[in-house]
C-alpha positions in Angstrom: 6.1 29.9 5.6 5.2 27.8 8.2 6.0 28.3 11.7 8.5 26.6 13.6 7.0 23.3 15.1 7.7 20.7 17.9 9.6 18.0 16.5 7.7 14.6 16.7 7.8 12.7 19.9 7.7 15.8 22.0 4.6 14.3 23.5 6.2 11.2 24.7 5.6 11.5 28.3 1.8 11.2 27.5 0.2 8.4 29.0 -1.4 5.6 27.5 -4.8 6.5 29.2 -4.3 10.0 27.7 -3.1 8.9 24.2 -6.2 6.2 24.1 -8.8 9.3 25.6 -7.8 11.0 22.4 -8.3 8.1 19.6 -11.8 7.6 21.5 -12.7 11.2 21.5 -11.9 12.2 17.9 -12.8 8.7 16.4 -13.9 5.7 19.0 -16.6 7.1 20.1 -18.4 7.5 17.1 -18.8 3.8 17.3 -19.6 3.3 20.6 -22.5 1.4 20.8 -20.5 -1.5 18.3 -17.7 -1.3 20.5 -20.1 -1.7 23.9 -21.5 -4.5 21.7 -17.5 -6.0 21.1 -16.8 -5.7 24.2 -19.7 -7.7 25.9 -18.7 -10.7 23.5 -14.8 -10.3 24.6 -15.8 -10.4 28.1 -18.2 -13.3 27.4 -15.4 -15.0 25.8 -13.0 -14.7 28.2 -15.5 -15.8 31.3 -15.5 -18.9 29.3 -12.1 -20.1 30.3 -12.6 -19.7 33.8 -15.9 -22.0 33.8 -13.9 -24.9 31.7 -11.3 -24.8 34.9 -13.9 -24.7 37.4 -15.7 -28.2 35.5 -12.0 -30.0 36.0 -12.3 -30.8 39.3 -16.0 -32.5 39.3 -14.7 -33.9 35.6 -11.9 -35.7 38.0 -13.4 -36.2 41.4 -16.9 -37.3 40.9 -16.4 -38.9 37.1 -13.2 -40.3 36.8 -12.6 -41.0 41.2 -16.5 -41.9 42.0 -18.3 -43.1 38.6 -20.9 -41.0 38.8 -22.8 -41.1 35.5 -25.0 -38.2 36.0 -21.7 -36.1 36.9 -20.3 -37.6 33.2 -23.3 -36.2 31.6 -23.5 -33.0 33.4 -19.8 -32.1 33.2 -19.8 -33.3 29.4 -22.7 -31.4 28.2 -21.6 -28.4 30.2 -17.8 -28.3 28.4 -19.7 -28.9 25.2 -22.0 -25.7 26.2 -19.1 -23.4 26.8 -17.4 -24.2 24.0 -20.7 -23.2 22.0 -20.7 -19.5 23.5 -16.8 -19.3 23.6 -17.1 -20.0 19.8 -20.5 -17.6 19.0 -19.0 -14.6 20.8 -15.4 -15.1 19.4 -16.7 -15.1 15.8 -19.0 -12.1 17.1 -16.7 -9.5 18.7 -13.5 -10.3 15.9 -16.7 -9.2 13.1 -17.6 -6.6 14.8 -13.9 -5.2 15.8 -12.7 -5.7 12.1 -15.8 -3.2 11.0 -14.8 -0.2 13.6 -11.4 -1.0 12.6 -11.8 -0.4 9.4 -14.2 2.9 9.9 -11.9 4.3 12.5 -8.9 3.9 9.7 -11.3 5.7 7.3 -12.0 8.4 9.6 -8.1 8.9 10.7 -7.1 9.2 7.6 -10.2 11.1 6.0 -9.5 13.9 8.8 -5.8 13.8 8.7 -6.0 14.7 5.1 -8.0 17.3 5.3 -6.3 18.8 8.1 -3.1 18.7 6.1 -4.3 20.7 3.0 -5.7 23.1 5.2 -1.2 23.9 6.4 0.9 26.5 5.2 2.6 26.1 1.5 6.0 26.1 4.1 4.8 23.1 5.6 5.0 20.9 2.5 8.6 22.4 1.5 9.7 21.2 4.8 7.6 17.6 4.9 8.5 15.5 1.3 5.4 13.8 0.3 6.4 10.1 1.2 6.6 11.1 4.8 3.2 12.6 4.3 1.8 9.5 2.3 3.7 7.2 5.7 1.5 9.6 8.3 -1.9 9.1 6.9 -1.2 5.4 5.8 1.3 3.8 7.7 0.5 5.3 11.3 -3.0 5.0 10.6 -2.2 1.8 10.5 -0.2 1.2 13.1 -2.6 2.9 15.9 -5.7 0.6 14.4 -3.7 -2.3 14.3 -2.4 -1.7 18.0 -6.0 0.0 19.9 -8.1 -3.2 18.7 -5.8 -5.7 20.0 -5.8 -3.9 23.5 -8.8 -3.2 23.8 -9.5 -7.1 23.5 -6.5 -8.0 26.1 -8.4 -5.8 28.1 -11.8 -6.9 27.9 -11.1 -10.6 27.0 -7.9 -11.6 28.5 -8.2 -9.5 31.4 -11.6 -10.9 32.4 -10.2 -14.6 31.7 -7.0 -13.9 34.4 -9.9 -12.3 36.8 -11.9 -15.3 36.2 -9.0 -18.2 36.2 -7.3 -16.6 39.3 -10.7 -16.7 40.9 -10.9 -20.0 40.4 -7.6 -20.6 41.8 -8.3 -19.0 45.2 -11.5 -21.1 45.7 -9.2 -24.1 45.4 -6.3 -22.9 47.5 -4.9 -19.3 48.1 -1.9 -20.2 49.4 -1.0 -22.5 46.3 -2.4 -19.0 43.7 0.1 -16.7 46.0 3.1 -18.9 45.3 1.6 -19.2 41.7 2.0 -15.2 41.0 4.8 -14.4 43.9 7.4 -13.3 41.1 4.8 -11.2 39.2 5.7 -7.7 41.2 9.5 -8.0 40.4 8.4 -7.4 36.8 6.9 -3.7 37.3 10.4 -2.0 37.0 12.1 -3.6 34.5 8.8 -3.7 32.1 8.8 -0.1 32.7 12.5 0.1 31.6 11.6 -1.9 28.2 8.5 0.3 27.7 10.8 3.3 27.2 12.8 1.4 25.0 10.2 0.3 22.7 8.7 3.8 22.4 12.2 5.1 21.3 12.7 2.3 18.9 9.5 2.5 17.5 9.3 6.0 16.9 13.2 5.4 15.4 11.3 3.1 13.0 8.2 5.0 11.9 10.7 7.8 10.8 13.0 5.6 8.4 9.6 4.0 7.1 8.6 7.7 6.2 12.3 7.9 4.8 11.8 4.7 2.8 8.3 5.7 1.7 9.8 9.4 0.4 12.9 7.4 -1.7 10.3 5.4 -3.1 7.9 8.4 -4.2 11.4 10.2 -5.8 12.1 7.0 -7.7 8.6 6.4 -9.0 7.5 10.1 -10.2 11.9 10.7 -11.6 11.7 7.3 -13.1 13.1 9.4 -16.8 16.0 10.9 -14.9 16.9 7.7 -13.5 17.1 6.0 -16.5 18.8 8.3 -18.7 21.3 9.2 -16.1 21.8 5.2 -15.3 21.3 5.5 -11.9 19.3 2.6 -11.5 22.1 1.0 -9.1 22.6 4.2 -7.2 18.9 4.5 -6.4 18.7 1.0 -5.1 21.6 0.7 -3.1 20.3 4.2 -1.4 17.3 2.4 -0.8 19.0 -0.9 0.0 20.0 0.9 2.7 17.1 2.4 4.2 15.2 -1.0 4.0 18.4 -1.9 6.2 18.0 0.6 8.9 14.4 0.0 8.7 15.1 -3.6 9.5 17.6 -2.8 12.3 15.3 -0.5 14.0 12.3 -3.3 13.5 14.4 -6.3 14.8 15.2 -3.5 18.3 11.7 -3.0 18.6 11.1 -6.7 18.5 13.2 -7.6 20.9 11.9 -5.6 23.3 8.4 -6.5 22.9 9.5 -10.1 23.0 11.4 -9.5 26.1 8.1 -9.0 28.9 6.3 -12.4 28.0 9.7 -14.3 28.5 9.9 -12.5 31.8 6.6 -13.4 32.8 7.5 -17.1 31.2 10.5 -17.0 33.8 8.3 -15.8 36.8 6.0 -18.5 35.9 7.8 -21.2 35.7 9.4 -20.3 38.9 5.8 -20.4 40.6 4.7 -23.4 39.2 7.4 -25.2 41.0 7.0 -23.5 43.9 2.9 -25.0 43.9 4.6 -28.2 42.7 6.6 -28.6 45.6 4.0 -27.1 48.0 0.9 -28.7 46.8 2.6 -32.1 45.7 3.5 -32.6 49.1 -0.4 -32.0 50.2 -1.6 -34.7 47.7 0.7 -37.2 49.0 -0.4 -36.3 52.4 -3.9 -36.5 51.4 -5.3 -33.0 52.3 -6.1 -32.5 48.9 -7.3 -34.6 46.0 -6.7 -34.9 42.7 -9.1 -33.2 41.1 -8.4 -30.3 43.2 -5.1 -29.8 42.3 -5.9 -30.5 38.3 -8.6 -28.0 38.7 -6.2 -25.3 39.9 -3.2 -26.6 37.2 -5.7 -26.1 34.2 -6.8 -22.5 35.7 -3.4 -21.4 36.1 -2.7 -22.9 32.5 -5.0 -21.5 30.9 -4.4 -17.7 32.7 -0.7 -18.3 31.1 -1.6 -17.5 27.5 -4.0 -14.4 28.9 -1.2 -13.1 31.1 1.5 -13.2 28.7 -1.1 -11.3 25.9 -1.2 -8.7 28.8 2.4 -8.4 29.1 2.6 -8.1 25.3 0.0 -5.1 25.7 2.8 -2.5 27.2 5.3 -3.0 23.9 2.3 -2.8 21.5 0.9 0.4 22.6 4.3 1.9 22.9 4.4 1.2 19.2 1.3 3.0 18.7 2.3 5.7 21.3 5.2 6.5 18.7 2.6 7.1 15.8 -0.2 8.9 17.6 3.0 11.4 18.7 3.3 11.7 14.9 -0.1 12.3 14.0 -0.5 14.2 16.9 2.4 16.5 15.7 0.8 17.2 12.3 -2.9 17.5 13.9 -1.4 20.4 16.6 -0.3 22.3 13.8 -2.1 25.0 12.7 -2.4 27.1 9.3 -1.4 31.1 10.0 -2.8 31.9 6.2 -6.4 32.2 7.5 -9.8 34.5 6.2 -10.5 37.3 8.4 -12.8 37.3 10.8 -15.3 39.9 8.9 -15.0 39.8 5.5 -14.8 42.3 2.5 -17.3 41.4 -0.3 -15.4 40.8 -3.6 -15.1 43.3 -6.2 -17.2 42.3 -9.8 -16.1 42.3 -12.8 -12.5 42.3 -13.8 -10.2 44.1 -11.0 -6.5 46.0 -10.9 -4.1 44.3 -9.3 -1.2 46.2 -7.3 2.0 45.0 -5.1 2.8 48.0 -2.8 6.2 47.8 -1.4 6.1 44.0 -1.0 8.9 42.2 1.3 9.6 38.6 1.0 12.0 36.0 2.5 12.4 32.3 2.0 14.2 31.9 5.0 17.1 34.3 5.4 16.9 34.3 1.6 15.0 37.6 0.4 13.3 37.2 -3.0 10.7 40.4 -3.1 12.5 43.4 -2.0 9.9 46.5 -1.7 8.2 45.5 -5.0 6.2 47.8 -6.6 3.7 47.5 -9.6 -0.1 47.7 -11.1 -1.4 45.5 -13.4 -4.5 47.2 -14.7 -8.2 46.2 -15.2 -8.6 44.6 -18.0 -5.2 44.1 -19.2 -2.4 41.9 -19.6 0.5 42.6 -17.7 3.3 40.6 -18.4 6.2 40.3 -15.6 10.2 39.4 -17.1 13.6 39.1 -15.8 16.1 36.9 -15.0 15.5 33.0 -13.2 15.3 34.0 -9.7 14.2 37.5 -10.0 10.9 37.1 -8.1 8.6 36.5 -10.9 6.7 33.2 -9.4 6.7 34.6 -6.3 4.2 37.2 -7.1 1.5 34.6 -8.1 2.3 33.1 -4.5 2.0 36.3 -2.7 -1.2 37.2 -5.0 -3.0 34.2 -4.2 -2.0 34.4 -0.8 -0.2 30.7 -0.9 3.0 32.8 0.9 2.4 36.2 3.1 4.8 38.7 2.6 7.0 39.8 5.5 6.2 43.5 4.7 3.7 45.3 2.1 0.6 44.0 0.8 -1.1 43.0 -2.4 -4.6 44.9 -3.2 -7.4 44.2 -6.1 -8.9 47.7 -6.5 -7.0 48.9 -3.5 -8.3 46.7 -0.9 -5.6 44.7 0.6 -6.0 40.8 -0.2 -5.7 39.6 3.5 -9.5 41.8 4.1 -11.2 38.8 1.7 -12.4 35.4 2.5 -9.1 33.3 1.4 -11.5 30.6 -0.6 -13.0 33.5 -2.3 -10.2 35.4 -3.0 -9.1 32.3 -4.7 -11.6 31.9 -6.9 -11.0 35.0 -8.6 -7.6 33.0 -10.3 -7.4 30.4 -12.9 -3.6 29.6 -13.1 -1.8 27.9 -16.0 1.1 27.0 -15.2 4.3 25.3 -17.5 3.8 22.3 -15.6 0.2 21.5 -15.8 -1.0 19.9 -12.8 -3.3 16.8 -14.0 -4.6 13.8 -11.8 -4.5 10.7 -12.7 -8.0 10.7 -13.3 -10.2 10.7 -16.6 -10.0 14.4 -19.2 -13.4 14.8 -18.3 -12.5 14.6 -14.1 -9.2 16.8 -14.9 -11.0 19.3 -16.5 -14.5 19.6 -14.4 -13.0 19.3 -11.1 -16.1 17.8 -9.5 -18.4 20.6 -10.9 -21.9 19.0 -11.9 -23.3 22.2 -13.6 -21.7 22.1 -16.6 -23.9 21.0 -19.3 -22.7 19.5 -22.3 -22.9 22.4 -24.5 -20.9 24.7 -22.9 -18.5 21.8 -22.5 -18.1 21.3 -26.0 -17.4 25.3 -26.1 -14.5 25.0 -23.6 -12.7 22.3 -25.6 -13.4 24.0 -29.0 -12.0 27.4 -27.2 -8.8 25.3 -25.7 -8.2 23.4 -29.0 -8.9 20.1 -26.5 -11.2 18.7 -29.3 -8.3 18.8 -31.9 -6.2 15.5 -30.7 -9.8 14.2 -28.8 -10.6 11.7 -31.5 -6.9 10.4 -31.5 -7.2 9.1 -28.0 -9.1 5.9 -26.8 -12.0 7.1 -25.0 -12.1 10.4 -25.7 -12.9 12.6 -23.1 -13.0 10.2 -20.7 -9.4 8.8 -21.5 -7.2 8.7 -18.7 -4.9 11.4 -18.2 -1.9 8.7 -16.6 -0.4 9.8 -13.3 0.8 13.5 -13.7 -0.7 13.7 -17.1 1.8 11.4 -18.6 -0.5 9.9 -21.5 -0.8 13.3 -22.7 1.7 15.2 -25.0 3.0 18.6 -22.8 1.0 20.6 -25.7 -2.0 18.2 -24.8 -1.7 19.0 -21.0 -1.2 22.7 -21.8 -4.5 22.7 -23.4 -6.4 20.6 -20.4 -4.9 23.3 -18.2 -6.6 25.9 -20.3 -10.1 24.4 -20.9 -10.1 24.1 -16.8 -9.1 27.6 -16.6 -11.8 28.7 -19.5 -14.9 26.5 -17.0 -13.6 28.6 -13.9 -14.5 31.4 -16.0 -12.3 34.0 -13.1 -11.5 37.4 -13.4 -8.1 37.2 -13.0 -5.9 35.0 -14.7 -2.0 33.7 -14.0 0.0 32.3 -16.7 3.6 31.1 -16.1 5.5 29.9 -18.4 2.5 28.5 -20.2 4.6 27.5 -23.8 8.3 27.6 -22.4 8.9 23.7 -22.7 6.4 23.4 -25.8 7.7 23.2 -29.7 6.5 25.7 -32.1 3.4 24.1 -33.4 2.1 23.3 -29.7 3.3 26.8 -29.1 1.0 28.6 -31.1 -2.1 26.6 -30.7 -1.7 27.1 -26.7 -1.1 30.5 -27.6 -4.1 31.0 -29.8 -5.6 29.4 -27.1 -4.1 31.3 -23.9 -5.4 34.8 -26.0 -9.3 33.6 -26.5 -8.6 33.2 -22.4 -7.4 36.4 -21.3 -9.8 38.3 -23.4 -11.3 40.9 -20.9 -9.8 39.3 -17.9 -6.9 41.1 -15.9 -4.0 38.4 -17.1 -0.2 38.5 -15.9 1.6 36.7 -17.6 5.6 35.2 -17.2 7.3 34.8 -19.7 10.8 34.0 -20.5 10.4 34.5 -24.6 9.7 37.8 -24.7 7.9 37.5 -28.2 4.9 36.0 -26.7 4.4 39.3 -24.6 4.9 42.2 -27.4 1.3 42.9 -27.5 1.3 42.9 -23.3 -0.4 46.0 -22.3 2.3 46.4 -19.6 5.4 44.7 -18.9 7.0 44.5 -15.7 10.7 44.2 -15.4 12.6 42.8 -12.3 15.8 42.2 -11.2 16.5 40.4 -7.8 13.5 41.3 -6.5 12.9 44.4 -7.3 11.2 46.1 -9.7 13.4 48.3 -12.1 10.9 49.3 -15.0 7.5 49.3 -16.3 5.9 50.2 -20.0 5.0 48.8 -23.1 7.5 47.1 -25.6 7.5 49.9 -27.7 8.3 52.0 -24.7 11.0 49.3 -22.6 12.6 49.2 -25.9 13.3 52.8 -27.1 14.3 53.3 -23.3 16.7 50.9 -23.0 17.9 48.8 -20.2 17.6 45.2 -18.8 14.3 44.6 -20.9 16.3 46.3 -23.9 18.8 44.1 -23.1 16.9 40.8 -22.8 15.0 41.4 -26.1 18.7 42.2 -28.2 20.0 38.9 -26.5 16.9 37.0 -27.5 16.8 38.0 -31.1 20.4 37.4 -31.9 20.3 33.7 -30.3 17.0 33.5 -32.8 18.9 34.6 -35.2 21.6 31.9 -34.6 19.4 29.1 -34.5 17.7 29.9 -37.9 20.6 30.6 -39.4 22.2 27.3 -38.5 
């Protein structure tokens, strides 16, 4: 199980230059020399604006006032100029941001991925795969969509107020000091809607994880939700969540919307306070015209710049929210790990052996002190009642779970002294749920291998009985399988599972419930099948119809964890008890249904 974990937005007194250290570490700075190259342009671009204020005042004074036609065509051509290079390096530094956007995302989410399926099995019980699916898409997103667009306040916008508020002191620094007078009153209350935008926004990446989960559930129980009619109840549920979602947006909103309208207010208030001050030296005479529309178009045009700043705090406090969730899952990680020195693998077909095995789920215990040996070789098949333990085995076995107490050995070496990936590979599992992509047979079955010839291909579909119901589907092999194998019959996906297990070709193999949910036919072609597999491979099988196991070598009984007996059929039978029992059950409800 997976340890306990800081809770998301545990983080949140990181600062932004912290938070923005770590995008450029693990992803940025692949890139640098593009962004260098992006952030030349921006600054380019933003220079521009500072030059198109500076030509008012000769525009004004020396064309318009005085005449002068070589000021006309210098001031003309130069505006036209600017404009040129303002539009060259805009066009420039969006291409170039829109490709590291897009390979950052990539990288995030490449990374994040394969961090995840790295975590504990415990870690996915406790995480439903819609907030999952929100993490890697949705805050990816988020943080990419948020890092580019301050990164260009920063280097365009920034240098534009640097450069307009240049150009406003050369004119007059009294008239720029009553221009920005109010600006310092906004440090504490923009620091008060900062917090509230990080709260909000982290309120809102969690209900679009919710909304993402309900979505996932509707999508892959879309059966159950028809036959039961709960096509109304599902929608109203989600209904709802879209309305929280929109709440929560609509807070976060208004508190990024709430520093430009500040800055608006300040504003406004200093441009009448240069009204009244420099109007009064115009009509007086100290200052001309040009001067004064010189310093009104700089201060105009540092407006929109300014208020993109303002907008800079509430958008990275959006992004703070997700890098806190990624950040969370990234922290985290796996306590299943491969020693440090490993023990080579055994060859050849090995005994596998519980020894006093202790297991909780929780406060919940489902292994108590098991104890058994499946020989070399040999099928051992492992019965009892739902909840007895049964499934829990294969986890502990392939080391998906670690048991609180005991251990599980192949030949006597305990499974935690082998490289996990190896240990691994000694299983092929078949499960009664067979777990198909939606890809192509051919993909489901090969599982990226490019070794396989076609030959032995053909022999592992022949073997599974794959090739029987081959011709009856479109393509073939390379049919798709449908999302969870749903083209396929559960007898059809059964015998995918098995031709996958036959190419692993591992010692060990793990059937459960292999033909519980198929009908006879399906039944015994699987089973024909499932026998041609195990053959002289140490197989364990579960089974709830104890007539597929008769011919077990062994068979393991337990009962709430435990186990209570161990022997043959002919053995279990003659010495009574639970298996006894099950089997007498069993054939009388046979019994029943043939005879009715």
């Amino acid at each position: 199980m997976a340890p306990p974990t800081p809770k998301p937005g545990s983080k949140k007194n990181q600062s932004a230059a912290s938070l923005f250290w770590w995008l450029w570490r693990d992803y940025l700075r692949n890139y640098r020399w593009l962004l260098a190259g992006a952030v030349v342009l921006m600054m380019i671009e933003g220079s521009m604006l500072a030059l198109i204020s500076r030509m008012i005042q000769p525009m004004f004074d020396d064309v318009f006032a005085e005449g002068d036609r070589n000021a006309l065509y210098f001031v003309g051509f130069a505006i036209m100029g600017i404009f040129f290079v303002r539009a060259i390096t805009s066009s420039g530094q969006r291409i170039l941001m829109s490709l590291i956007n897009l390979l950052a995302a990539a990288d995030m989410r490449k990374h994040l991925l394969r961090h995840m399926m790295t975590l504990d099995s415990g870690f996915f019980q406790l995480h439903p795969p819609g907030q999952l699916i929100e993490r890697v898409q949705g805050d990816v997103g988020v943080i990419n969509g948020v890092w580019s667009s301050i990164l260009t306040a920063i280097a365009r916008d920034l240098v534009s107020l640097i450069g307009l508020l240049a150009v406003a002191l050369w004119i007059d620094w009294r008239w720029t000091l009553i221009a920005v007078v109010g600006i310092p009153l906004l440090i504490l209350p923009s620091l008060l809607v900062q917090a509230y935008i990080r709260r909000r926004a982290r309120n809102t990446r969690e209900i679009a994880g919710r909304v993402s989960t309900r979505l996932d559930e509707v999508f892959h129980g879309i059966n159950p939700v028809k036959l039961n009619s709960l096509e109304d109840y599902q929608a109203k549920r989600y209904d709802g969540l879209i309305r929280e979602g929109v709440d929560a947006s609509m807070r976060t909103s208004v508190g990024q919307a709430a520093v430009p309208a500040m800055i608006d207010i300040m504003t406004g208030i200093g441009f009448l306070g240069v009204m009244l001050y420099g109007g009064s030296e115009i009509i007086a005479g100290e200052k001309t015209n040009g001067e004064f529309m010189a310093f009104f178009t700089a201060m105009s045009l540092a407006f929109d710049p300014l208020r993109r700043l303002g907008l800079v705090s509430g958008q990275w406090q959006m992004a703070a929210a997700s890098v806190e969730r990624l950040q969370h899952v990234l922290n985290l990680k796996p306590t299943i790990l491969s020693p440090a020195k490993a023990t080579a693998l055994p060859s050849g077909s090995p005994a596998v052996a519980l020894r006093d095995v202790q297991m909780n789920y929780g406060d919940l215990p489902v292994l108590r002190g098991a104890n058994f040996t499946a020989e070399a070789g040999k099928t051992t098949a492992l019965v009892g009642a739902s909840g007895a333990g049964k499934s829990t085995v294969f986890n502990v076995l392939t080391r998906l779970i670690e048991p609180s107490e005991g251990a599980a050995t192949i030949n006597d070496i305990p499974i935690t002294e082998f490289d996990l990936a190896e240990l691994r590979g000694l299983f092929s599992v078949v499960t009664q749920d067979a777990a198909l992509f939606d890809e192509t047979l051919r993909d489901n079955i090969l599982l990226g291998r490019e070794d396989v010839d076609d030959a032995h291909l053909q022999d592992v579909l022949d073997a599974a009985h794959v090739s029987d119901f081959l011709p009856m589907l479109p393509n073939g092999l390379d049919s798709p399988a449908g999302p969870r194998g749903s083209n396929l019959s559960g007898g059809q996906r059964q015998r995918v599972a098995i031709a996958r297990a036959l190419l692993r070709d591992t010692p060990i193999l793990l059937l459960d419930e292999a033909t519980s949910a198929l009908d006879t036919k399906s039944e015994k072609i699987v089973q024909t099948a499932l026998e041609k597999l195990s053959t002289g491979r140490t197989t364990l099988v579960i089974a709830h119809r104890l007539s597929t196991i008769r011919n077990a070598d062994s068979i393991v009984v337990m009962d709430q964890g435990r186990v209570v007996d161990q022997g043959d059929h002919e053995t279990l039978i003659a010495r009574g008890g639970i298996y006894a029992d099950l089997h007498r059950l069993q054939f009388s409800q046979e019994e029943s249904e043939k005879n009715a």
